[in-house]
C-alpha positions in Angstrom: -29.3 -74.3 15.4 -31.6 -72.4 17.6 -34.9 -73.3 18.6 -37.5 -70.7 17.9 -38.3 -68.0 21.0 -40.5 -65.0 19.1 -43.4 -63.4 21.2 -45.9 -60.8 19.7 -47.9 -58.9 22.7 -49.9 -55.8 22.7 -51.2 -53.7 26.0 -50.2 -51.1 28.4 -47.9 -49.7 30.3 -48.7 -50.2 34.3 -46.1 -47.8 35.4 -44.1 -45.3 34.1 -40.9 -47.3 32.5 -37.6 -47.3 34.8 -34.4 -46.6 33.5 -30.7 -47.4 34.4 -27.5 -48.5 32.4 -25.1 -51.5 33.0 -21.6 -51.1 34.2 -19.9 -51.0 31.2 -22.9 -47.9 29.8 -25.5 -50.1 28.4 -28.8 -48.0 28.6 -31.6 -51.0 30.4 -35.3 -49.8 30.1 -37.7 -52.3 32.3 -41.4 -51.7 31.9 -44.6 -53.9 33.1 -47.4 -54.5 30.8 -50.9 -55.3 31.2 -52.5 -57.7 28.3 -56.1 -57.9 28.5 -58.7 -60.4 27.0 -62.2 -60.6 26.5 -64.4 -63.6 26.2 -67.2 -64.9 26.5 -68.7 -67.7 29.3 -72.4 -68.5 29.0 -73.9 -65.3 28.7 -71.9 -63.3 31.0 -68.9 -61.1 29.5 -65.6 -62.3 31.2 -62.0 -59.8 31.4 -58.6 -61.9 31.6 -55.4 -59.7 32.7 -52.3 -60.8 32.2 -48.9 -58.7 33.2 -45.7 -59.2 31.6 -42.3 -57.6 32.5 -40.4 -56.2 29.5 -36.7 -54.9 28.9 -35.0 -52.9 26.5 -31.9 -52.5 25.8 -29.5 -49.4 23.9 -30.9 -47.2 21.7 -34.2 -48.6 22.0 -34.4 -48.5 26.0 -34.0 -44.8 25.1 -36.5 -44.5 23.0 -39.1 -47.0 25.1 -37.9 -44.2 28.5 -38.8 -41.6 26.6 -41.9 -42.4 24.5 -43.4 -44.6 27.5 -45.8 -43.7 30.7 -48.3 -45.1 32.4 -51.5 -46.4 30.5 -49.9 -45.8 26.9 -50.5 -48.7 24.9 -47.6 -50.8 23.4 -46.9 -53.3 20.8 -43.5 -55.2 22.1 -42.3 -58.2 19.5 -39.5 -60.1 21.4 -38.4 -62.9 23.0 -38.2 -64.7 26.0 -36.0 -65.3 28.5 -35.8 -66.9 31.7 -33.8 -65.9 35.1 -32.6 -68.9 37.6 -31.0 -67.9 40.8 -30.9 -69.4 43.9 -32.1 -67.5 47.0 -30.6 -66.4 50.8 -32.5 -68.8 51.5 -31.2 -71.8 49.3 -34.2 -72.3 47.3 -34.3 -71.9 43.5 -36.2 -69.2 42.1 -36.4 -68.1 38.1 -38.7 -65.3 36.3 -39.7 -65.3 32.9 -39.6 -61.8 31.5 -39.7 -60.3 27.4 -36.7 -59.0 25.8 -38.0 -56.5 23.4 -36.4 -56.4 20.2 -39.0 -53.7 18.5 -41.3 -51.9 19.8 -44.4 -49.7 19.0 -46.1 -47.2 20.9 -49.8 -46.6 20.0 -51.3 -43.2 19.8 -52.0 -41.5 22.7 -55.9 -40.2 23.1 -58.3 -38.1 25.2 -59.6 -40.5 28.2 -63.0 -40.0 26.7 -62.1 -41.5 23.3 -59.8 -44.7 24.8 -62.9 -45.1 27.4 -65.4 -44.8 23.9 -63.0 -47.4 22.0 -62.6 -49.7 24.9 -66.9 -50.1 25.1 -66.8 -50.2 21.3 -64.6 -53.5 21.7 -67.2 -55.3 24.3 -70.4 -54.3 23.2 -68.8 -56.2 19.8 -68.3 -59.1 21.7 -71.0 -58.8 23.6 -73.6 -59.0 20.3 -71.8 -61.6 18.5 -73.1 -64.9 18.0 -69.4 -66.6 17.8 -68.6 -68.9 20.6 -64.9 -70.0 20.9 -65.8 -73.4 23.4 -68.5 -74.5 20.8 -65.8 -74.1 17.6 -63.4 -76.1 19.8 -66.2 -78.7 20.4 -67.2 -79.3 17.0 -64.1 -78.9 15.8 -65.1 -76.1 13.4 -61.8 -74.3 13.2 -63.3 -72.2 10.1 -64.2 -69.0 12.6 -60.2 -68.5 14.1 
C-alpha cells in the first residue's frame, strides 16, 4: 500500500520554464516557483518566501512550456519526490523537488491591477484583528 505524498501549492513562476525531453522522447518541463506568505508579528506586517522546483512531464510539460513565463501565477497539485546521489566528492547529497500531476495557470493581468490585488491582500491583513500565535495559545482553533 502506498503511504500518502499529495502537495497543493500556489505562486509564481521565477523564470521562464525550461524544456527538454528524455532519451527515449519524453517531453520534461522544470520550472521554479515562488510561494509567498503573509503574517503578522506584533504589529509589524512580516513576508515569508519560499521557492520550490517543479517538473512536468508529457503532455503536460507541453502545455506548462507553453502556457508558463516569468511572474505568471500557478496552481501545481503534485507530489513529492526526493533525489539522493552521491557527489565527486564522495558526500551524499539529495533535493526535494514537486512532480506536477495537474496544473493551473492563473490569469494573466496588467502590472497595475496584480500590483492593486497584491496591496488589497495586505492592507486585509494588516486591519484584521485575528492573530494566528494567540489562537495557538489559547487553543482556539475556531478561527483556521
Amino acid at each position: 500500500m502506498n503511504n500518502l505524498n499529495s502537495i497543493l501549492i500556489e505562486g509564481n513562476l521565477v523564470r521562464d520554464p525550461l524544456y527538454r525531453a528524455t532519451a527515449k522522447g519524453t517531453p520534461v518541463c522544470t520550472f521554479s516557483l515562488a510561494s509567498n506568505r503573509f503574517y503578522k508579528q506584533d504589529s509589524q506586517l512580516e513576508k515569508e518566501v519560499s521557492f520550490f522546483d517543479v517538473e512536468a512531464w508529457s503532455k503536460l510539460a507541453e502545455n506548462c512550456y507553453s502556457l508558463g513565463r516569468k511572474g505568471r501565477g500557478v496552481r501545481v497539485v503534485g507530489r513529492l519526490k526526493q533525489d539522493r546521489w552521491t557527489g565527486a566528492d564522495g558526500k551524499a547529497h539529495s533535493r526535494i523537488s514537486i512532480v506536477a500531476e495537474h496544473v493551473e495557470f492563473r490569469p494573466e493581468f496588467k502590472k497595475d491591477d496584480a500590483a492593486a490585488g497584491e496591496e488589497a491582500a495586505r492592507e486585509a491583513l494588516e486591519n484584521s484583528s485575528f492573530r494566528p500565535e494567540e489562537a495557538m495559545e489559547t487553543g482556539d482553533m475556531t478561527a483556521f
